[in-house]
GUBA-771169 format. One record per atom (N, C-alpha, C): atom name; x, y, z. Coordinates in Angstrom, 1 decimal. Example, Ala and Ser with C-alpha at 12.3 -4.5 7.8 and 13.67 -1.06 7.14 Angstrom:
<atoms>
@site->N x->13.2 y->-5.7 z->7.8;
@site->CA x->12.3 y->-4.5 z->7.8;
@site->C x->13.2 y->-3.3 z->7.8;
@site->N x->12.8 y->-2.2 z->7.1;
@site->CA x->13.7 y->-1.1 z->7.1;
@site->C x->12.9 y->0.0 z->7.9;
</atoms>
This chain:
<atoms>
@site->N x->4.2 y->11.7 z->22.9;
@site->CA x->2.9 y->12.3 z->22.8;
@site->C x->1.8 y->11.5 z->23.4;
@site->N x->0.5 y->11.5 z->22.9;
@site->CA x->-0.6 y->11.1 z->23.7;
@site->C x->-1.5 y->10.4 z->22.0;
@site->N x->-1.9 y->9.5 z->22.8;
@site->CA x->-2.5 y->8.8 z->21.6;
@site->C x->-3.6 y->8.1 z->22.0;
@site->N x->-5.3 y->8.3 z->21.1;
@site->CA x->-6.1 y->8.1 z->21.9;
@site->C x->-6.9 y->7.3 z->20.4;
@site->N x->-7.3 y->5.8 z->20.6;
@site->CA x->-7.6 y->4.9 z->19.2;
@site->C x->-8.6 y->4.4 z->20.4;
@site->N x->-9.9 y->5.0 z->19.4;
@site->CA x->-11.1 y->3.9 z->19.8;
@site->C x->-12.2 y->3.3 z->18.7;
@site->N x->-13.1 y->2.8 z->18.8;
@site->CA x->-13.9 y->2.1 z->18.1;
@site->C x->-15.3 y->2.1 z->18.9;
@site->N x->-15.9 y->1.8 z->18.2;
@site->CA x->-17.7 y->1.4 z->18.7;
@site->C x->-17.5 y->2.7 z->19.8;
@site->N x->-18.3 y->2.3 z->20.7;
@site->CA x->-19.4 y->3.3 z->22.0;
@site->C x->-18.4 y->3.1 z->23.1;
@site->N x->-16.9 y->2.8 z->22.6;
@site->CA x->-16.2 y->2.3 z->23.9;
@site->C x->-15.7 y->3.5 z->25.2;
@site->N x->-15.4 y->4.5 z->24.7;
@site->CA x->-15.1 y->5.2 z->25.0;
@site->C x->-15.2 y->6.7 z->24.3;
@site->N x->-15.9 y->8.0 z->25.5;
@site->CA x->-16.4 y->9.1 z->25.1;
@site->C x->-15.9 y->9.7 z->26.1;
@site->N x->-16.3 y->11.3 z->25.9;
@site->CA x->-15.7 y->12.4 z->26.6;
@site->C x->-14.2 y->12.4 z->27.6;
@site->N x->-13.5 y->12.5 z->26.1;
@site->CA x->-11.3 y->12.2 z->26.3;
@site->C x->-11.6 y->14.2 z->27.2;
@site->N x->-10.9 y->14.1 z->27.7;
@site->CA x->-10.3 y->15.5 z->28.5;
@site->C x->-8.8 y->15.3 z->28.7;
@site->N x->-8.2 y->16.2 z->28.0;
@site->CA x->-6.2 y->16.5 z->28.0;
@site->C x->-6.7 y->17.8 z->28.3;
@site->N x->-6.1 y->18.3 z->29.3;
@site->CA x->-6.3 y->19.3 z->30.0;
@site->C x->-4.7 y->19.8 z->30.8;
@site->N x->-4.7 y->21.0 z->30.8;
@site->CA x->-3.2 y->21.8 z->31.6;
@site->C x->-1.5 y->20.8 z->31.7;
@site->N x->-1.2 y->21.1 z->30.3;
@site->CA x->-0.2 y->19.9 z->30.3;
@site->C x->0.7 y->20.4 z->29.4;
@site->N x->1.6 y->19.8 z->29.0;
@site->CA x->3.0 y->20.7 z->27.9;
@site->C x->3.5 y->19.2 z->27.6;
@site->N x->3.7 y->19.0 z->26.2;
@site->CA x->4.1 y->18.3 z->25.5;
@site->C x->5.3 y->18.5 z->24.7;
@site->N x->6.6 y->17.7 z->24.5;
@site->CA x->7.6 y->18.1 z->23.8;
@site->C x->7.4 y->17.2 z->23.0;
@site->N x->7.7 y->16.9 z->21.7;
@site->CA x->6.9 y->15.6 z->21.2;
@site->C x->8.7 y->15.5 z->20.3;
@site->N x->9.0 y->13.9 z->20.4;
@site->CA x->10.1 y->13.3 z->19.9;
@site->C x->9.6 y->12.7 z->18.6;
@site->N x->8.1 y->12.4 z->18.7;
@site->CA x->7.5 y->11.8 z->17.9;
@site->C x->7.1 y->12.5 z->16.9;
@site->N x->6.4 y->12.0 z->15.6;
@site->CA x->5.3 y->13.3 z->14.7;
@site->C x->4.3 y->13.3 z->15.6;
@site->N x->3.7 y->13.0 z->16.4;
@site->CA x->2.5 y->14.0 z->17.1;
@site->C x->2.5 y->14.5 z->18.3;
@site->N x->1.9 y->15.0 z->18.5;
@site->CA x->1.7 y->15.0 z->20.2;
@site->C x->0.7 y->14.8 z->20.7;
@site->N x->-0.5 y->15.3 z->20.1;
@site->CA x->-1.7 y->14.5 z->20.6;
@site->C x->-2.2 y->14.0 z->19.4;
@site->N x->-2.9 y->12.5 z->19.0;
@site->CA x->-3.5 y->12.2 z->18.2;
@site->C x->-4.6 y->11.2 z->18.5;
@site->N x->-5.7 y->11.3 z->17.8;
@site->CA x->-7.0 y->10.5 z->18.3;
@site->C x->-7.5 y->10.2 z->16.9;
@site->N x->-7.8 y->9.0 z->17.1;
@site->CA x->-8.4 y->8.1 z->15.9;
@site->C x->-9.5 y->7.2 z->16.1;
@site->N x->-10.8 y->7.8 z->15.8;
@site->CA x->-11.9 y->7.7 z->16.4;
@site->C x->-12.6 y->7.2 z->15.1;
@site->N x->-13.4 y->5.9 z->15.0;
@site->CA x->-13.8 y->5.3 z->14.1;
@site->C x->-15.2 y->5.1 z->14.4;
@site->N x->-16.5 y->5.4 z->13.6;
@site->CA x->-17.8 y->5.2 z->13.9;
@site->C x->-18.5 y->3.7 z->14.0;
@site->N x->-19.1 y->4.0 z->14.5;
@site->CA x->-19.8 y->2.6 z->15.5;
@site->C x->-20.4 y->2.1 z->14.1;
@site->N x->-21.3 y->0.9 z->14.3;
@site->CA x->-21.7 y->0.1 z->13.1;
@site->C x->-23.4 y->0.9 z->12.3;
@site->N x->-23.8 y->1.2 z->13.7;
@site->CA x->-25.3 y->2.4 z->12.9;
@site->C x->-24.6 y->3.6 z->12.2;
@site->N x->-23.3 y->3.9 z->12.5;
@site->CA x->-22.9 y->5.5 z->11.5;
@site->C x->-22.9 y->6.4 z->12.5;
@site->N x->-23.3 y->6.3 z->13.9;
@site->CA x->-23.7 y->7.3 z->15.0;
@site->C x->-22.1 y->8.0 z->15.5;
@site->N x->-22.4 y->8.6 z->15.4;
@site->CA x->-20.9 y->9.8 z->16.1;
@site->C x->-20.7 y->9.8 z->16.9;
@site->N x->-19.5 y->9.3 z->17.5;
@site->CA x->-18.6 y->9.1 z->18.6;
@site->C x->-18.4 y->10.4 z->19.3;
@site->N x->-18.5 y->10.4 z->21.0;
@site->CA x->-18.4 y->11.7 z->21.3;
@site->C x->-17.6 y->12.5 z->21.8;
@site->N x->-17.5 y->14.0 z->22.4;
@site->CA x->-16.2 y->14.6 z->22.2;
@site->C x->-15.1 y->14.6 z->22.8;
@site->N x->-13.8 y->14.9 z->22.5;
@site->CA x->-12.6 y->15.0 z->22.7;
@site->C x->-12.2 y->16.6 z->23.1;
@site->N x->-11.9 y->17.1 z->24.4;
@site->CA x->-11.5 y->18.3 z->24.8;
@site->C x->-10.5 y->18.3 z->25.3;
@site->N x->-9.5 y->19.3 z->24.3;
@site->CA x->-7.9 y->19.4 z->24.7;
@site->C x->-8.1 y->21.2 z->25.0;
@site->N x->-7.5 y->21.2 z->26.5;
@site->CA x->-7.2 y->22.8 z->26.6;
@site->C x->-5.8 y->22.8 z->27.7;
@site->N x->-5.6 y->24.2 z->27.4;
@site->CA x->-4.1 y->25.1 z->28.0;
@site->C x->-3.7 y->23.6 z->28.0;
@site->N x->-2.9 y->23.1 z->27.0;
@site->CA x->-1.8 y->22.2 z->26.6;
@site->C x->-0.9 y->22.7 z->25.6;
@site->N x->0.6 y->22.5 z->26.3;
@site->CA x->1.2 y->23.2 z->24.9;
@site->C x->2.0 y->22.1 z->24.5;
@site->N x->2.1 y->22.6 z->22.9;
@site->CA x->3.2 y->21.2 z->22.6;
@site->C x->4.0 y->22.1 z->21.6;
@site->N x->5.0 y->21.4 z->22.1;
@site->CA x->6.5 y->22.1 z->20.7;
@site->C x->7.3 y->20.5 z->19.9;
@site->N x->7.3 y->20.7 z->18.9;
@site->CA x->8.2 y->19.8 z->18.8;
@site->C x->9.1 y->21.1 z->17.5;
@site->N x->10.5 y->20.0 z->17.3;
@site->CA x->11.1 y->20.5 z->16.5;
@site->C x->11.6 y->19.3 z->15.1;
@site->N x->10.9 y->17.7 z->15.3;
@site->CA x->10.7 y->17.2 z->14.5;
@site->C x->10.0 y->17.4 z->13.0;
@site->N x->10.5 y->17.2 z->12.0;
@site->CA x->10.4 y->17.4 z->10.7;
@site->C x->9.4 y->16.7 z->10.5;
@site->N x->7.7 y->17.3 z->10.0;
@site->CA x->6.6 y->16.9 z->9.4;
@site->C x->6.0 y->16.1 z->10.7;
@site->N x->6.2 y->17.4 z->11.8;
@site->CA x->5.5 y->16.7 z->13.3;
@site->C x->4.0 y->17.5 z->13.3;
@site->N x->3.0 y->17.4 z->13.8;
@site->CA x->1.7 y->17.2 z->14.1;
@site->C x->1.5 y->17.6 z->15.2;
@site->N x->0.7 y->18.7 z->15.2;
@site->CA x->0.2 y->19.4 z->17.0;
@site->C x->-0.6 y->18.6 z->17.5;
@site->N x->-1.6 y->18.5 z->16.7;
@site->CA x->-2.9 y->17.6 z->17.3;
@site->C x->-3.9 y->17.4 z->16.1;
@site->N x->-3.7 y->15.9 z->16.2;
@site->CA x->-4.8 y->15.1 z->14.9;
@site->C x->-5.7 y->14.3 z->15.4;
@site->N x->-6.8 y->15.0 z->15.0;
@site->CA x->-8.2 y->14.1 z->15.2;
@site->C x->-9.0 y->13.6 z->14.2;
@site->N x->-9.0 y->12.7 z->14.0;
@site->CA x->-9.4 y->12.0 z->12.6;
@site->C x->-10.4 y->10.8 z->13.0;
@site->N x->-11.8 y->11.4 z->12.4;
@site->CA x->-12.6 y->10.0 z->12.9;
@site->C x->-14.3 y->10.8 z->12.9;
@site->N x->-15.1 y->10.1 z->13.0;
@site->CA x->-16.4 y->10.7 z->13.0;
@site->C x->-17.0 y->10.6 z->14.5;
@site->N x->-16.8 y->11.7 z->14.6;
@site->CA x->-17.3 y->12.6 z->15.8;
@site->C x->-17.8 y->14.2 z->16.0;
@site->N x->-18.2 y->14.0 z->17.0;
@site->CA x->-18.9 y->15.2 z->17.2;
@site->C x->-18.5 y->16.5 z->18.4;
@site->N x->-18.5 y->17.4 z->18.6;
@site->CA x->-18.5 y->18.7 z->19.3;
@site->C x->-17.4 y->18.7 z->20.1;
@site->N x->-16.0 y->18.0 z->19.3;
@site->CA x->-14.4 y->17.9 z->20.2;
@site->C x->-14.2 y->19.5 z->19.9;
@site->N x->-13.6 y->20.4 z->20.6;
@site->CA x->-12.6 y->21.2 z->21.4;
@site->C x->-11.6 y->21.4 z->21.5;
@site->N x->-11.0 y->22.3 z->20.7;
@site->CA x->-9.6 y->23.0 z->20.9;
@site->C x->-9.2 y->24.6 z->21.9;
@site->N x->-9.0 y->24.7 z->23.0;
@site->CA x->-9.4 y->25.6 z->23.8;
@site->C x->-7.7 y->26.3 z->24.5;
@site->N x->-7.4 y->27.5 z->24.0;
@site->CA x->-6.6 y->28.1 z->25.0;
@site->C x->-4.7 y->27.2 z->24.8;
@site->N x->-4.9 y->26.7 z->23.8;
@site->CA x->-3.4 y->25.9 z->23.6;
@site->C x->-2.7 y->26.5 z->22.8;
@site->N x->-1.2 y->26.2 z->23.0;
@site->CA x->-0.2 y->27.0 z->22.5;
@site->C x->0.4 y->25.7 z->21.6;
@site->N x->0.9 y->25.6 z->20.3;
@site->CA x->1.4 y->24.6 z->19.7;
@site->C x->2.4 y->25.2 z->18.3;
@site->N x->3.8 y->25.0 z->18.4;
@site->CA x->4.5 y->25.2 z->17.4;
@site->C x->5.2 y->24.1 z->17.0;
@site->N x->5.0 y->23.7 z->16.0;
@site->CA x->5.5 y->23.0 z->15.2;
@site->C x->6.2 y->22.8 z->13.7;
@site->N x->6.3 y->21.8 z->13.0;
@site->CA x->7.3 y->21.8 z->11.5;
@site->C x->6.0 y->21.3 z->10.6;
@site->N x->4.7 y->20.5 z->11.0;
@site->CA x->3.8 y->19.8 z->10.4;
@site->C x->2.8 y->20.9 z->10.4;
@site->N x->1.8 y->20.3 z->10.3;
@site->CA x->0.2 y->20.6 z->10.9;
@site->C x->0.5 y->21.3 z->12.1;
@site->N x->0.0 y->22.2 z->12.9;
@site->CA x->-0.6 y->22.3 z->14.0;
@site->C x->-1.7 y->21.7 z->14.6;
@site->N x->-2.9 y->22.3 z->13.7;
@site->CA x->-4.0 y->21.5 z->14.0;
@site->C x->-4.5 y->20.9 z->12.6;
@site->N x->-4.5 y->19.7 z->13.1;
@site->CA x->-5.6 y->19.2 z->11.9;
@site->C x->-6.6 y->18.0 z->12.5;
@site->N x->-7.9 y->18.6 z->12.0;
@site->CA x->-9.0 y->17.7 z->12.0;
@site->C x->-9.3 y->17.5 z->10.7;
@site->N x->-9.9 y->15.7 z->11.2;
@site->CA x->-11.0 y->15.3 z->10.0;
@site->C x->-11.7 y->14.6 z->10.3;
@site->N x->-13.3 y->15.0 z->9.7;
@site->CA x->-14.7 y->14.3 z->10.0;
@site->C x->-15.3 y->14.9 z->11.4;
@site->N x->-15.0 y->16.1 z->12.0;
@site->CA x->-15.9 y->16.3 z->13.3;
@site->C x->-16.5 y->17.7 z->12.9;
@site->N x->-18.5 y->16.9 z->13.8;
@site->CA x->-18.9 y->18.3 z->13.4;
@site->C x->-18.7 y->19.0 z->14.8;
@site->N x->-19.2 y->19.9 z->14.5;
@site->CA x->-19.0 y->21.2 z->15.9;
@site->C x->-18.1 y->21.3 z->16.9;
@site->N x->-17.2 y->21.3 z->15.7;
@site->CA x->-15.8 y->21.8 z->16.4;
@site->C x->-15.4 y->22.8 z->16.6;
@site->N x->-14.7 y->22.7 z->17.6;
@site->CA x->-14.5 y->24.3 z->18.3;
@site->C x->-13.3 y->24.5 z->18.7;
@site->N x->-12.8 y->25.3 z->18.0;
@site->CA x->-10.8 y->26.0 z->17.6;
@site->C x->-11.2 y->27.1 z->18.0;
@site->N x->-10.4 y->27.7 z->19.3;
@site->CA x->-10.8 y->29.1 z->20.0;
@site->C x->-9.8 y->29.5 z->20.8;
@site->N x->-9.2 y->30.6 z->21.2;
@site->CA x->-8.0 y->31.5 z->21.8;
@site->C x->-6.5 y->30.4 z->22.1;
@site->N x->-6.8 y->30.1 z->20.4;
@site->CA x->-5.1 y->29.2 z->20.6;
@site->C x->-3.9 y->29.8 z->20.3;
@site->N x->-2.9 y->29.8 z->20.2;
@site->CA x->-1.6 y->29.9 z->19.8;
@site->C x->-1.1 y->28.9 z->18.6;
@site->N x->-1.1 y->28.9 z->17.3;
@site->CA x->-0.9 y->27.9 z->16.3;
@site->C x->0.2 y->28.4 z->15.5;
@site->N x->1.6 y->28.1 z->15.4;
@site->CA x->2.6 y->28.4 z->14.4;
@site->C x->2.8 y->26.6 z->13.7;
@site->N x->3.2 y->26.8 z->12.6;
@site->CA x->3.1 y->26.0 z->11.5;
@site->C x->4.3 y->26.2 z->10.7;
@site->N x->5.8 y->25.8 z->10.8;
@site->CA x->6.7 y->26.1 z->9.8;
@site->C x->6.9 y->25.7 z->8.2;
@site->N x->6.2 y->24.5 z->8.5;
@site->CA x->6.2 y->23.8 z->6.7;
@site->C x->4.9 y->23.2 z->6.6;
@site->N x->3.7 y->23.6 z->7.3;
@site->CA x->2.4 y->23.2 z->6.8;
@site->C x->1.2 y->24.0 z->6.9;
@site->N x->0.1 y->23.7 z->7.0;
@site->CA x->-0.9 y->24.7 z->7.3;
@site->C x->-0.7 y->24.6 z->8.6;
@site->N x->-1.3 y->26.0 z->9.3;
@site->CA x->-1.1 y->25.9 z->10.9;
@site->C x->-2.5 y->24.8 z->11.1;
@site->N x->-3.7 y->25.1 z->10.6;
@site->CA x->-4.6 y->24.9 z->10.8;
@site->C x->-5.2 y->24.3 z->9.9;
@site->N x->-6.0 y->23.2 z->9.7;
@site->CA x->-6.6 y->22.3 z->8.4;
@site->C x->-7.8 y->21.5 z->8.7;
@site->N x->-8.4 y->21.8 z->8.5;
@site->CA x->-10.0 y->21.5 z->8.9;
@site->C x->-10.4 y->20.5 z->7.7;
@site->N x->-10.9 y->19.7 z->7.8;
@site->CA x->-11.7 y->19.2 z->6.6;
@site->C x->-11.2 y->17.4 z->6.1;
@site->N x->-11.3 y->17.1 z->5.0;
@site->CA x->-10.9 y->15.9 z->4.6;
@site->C x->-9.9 y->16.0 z->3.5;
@site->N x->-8.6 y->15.2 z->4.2;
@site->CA x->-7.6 y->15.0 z->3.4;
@site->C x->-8.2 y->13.2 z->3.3;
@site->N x->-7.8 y->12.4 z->4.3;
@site->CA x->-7.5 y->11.2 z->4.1;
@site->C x->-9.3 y->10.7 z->4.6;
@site->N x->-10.2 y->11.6 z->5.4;
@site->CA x->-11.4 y->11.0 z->6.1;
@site->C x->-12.1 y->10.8 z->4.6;
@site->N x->-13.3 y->10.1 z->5.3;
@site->CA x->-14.6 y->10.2 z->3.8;
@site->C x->-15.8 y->11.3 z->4.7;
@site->N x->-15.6 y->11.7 z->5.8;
@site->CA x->-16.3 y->12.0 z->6.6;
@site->C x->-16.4 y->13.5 z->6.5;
@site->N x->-17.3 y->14.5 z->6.5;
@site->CA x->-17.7 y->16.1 z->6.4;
@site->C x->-17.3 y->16.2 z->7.7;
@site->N x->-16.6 y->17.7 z->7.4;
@site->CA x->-16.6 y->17.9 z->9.1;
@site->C x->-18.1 y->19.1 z->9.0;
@site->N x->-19.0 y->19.4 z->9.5;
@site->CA x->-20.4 y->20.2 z->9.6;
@site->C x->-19.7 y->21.3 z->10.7;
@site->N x->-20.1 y->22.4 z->10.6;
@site->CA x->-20.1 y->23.8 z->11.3;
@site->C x->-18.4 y->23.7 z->12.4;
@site->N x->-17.7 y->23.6 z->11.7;
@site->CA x->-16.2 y->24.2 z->12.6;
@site->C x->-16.5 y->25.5 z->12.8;
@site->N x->-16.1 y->25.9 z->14.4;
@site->CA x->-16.0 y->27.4 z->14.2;
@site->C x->-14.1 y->27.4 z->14.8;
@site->N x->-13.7 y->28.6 z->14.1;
@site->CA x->-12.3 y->28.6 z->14.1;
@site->C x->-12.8 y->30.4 z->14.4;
@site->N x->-12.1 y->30.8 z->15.7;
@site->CA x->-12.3 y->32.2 z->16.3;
@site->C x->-11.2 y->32.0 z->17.3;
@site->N x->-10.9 y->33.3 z->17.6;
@site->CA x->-10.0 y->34.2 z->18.4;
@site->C x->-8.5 y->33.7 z->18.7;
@site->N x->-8.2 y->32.9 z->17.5;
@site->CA x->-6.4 y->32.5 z->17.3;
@site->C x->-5.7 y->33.2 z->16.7;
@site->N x->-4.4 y->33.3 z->17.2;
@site->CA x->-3.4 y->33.5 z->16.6;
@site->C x->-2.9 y->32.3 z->15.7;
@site->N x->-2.6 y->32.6 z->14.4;
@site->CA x->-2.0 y->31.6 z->13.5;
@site->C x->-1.4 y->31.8 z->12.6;
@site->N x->0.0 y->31.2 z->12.8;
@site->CA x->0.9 y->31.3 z->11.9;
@site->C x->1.5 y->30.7 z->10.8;
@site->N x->1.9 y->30.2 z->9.4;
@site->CA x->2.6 y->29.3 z->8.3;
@site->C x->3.3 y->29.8 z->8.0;
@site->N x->4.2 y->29.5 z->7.7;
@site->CA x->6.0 y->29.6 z->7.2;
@site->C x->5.9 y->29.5 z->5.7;
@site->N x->5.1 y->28.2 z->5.3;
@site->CA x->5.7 y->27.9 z->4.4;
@site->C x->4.0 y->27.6 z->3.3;
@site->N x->2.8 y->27.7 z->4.2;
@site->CA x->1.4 y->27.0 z->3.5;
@site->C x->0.6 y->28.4 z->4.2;
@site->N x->-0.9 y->27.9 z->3.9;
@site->CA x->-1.6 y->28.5 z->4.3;
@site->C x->-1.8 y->28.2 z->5.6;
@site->N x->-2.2 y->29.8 z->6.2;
@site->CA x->-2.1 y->29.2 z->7.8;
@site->C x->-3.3 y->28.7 z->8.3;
@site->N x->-4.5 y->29.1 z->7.9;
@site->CA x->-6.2 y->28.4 z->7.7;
@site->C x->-6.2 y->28.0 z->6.4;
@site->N x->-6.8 y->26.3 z->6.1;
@site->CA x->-7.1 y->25.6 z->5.0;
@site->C x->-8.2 y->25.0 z->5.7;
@site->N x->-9.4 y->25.5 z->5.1;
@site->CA x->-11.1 y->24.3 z->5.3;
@site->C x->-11.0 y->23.8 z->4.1;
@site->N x->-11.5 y->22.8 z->4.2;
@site->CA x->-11.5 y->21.7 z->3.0;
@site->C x->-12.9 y->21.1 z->3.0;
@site->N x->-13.6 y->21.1 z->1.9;
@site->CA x->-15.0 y->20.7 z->2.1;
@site->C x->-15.8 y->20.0 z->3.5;
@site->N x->-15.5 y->21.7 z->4.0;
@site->CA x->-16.8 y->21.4 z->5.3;
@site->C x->-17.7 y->22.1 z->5.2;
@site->N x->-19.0 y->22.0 z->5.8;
@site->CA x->-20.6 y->22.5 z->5.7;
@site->C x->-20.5 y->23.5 z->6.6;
@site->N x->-21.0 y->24.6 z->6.3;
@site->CA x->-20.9 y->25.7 z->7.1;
@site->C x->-19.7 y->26.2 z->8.1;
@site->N x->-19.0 y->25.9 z->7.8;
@site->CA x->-17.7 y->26.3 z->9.1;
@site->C x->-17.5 y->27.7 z->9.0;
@site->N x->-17.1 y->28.4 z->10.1;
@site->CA x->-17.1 y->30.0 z->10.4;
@site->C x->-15.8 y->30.1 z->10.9;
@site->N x->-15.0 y->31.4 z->10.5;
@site->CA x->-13.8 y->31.4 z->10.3;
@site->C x->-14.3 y->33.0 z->10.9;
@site->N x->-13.8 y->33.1 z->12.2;
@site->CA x->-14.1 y->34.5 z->12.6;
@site->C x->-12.8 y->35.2 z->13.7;
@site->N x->-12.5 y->36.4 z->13.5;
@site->CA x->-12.0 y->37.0 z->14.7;
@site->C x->-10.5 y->36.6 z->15.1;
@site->N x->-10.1 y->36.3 z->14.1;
@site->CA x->-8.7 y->35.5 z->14.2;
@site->C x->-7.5 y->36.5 z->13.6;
@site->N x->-6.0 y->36.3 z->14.2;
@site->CA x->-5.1 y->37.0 z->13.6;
@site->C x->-4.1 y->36.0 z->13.3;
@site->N x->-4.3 y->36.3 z->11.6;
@site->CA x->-3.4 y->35.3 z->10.6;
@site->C x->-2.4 y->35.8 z->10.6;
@site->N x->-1.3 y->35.1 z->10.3;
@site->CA x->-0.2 y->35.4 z->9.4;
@site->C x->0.6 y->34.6 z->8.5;
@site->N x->0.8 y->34.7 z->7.4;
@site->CA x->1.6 y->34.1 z->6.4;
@site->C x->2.4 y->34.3 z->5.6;
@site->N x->3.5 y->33.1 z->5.6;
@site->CA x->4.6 y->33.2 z->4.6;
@site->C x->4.6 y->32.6 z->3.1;
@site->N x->3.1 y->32.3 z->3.5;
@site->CA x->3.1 y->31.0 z->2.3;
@site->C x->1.9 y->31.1 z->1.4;
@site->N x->0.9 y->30.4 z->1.4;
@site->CA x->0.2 y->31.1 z->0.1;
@site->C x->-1.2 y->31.9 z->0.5;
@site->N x->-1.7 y->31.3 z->1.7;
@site->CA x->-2.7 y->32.5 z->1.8;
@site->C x->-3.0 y->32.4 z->3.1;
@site->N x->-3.8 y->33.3 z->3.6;
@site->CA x->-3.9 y->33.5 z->4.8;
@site->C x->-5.1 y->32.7 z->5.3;
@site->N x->-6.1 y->32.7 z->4.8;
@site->CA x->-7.4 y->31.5 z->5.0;
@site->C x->-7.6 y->31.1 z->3.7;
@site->N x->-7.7 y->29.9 z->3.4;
@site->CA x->-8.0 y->29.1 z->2.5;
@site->C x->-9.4 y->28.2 z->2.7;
@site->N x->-10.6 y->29.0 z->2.0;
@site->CA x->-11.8 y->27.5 z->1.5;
@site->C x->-11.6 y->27.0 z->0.4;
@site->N x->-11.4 y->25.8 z->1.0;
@site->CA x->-11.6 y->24.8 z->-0.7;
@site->C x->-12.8 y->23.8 z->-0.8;
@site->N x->-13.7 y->24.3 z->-1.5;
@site->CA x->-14.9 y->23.5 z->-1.9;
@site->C x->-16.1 y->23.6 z->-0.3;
@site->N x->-15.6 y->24.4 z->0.2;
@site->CA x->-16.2 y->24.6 z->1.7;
@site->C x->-17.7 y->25.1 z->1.0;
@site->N x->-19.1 y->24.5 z->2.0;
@site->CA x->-20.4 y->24.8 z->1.6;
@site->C x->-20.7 y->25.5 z->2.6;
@site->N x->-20.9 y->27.1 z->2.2;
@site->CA x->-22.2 y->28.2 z->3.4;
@site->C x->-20.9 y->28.4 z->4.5;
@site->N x->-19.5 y->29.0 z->4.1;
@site->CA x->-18.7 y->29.5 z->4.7;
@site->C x->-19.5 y->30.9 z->5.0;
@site->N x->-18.8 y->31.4 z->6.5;
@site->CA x->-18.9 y->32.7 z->7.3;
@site->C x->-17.1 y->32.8 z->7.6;
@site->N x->-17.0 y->33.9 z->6.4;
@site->CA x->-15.2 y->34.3 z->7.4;
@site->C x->-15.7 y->35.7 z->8.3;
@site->N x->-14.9 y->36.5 z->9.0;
@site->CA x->-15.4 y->37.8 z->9.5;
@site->C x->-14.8 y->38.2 z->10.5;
@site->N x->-14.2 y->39.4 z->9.9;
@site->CA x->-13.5 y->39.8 z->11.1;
@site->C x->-12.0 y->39.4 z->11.4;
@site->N x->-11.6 y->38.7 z->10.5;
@site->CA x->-10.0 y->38.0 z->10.7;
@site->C x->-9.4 y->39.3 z->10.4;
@site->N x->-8.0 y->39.2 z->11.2;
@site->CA x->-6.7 y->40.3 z->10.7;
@site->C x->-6.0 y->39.1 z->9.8;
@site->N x->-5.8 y->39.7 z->8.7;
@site->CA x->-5.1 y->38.7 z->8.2;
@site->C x->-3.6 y->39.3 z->7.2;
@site->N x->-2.7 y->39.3 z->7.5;
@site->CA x->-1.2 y->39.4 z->7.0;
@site->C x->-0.2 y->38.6 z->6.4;
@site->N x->0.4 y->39.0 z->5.6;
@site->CA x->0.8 y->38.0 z->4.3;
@site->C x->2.0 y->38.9 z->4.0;
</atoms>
């Protein structure tokens, strides 16, 4: 996979761009982005038309974890056994015309599991997303995030999940269960 660890103001605007990933590992792309010493947001990360498959047990499409701002999920195909996608702590993120299957987790998980960090206005539009086994959208106390235009499907407990999410907009999802 691809692994991207930074700190302070060292490094900004990551681009993974037109690439395919088989991942041997739990991830395939992962970035762990830590805020500078003022609290200032680290800037964005843009992954697009990258596909990644793995067939490892509790593998990870792509994890972004860290306080930052306006990273990018654009046009990627990712099936996996873990997460698909999971962010934590970024505001204005943007999850749009992906491909997400998920066999034993959420496809998709927005919010704070492990960060202390809010993610502010996610928009999650025009994916396909699939769970086997969880919910295929789970926001998890984020501030305004918009859940629009998307075609769910699930095996598992719901098709979009807010939990403790503030000034949600869902709209327009197909959603199948």
């Amino acid at each position: 996979g691809i692994s991207a660890k930074y700190e302070e103001e060292k490094f900004h605007n990551i681009i993974i761009a037109n690439g395919s990933i088989t991942a041997t590992k739990l991830k395939g792309i992962h970035s762990d982005k830590k805020a500078n010493a003022t609290g200032r947001k680290l800037g964005p990360m843009m992954i697009s038309n990258v596909r990644i498959y793995s067939t490892v047990a509790n593998s990870q499409g792509i994890h972004l974890n860290g306080y930052t701002t306006d990273d990018s999920i654009v046009g990627c195909s990712i099936n996996v056994h873990g997460y698909g996608v999971l962010v934590e702590g970024s505001d204005n993120l943007t999850l749009m015309g992906n491909k997400i299957f998920s066999s034993n987790a959420e496809a998709v998980y927005v919010g704070k599991i492990n960060s202390t960090f809010d993610s502010t206005n996610p928009r999650i539009s025009n994916n396909t997303v699939s769970s086997g086994t969880s919910s295929a959208i789970w926001v998890s106390q984020a501030i305004s995030p918009t859940v629009e235009s998307n075609h769910v499907t699930t095996a598992g407990t719901y098709g979009i999940w807010m939990l403790e999410a503030r000034y949600p907009r869902i709209e327009g999802n197909r959603v199948e269960s």
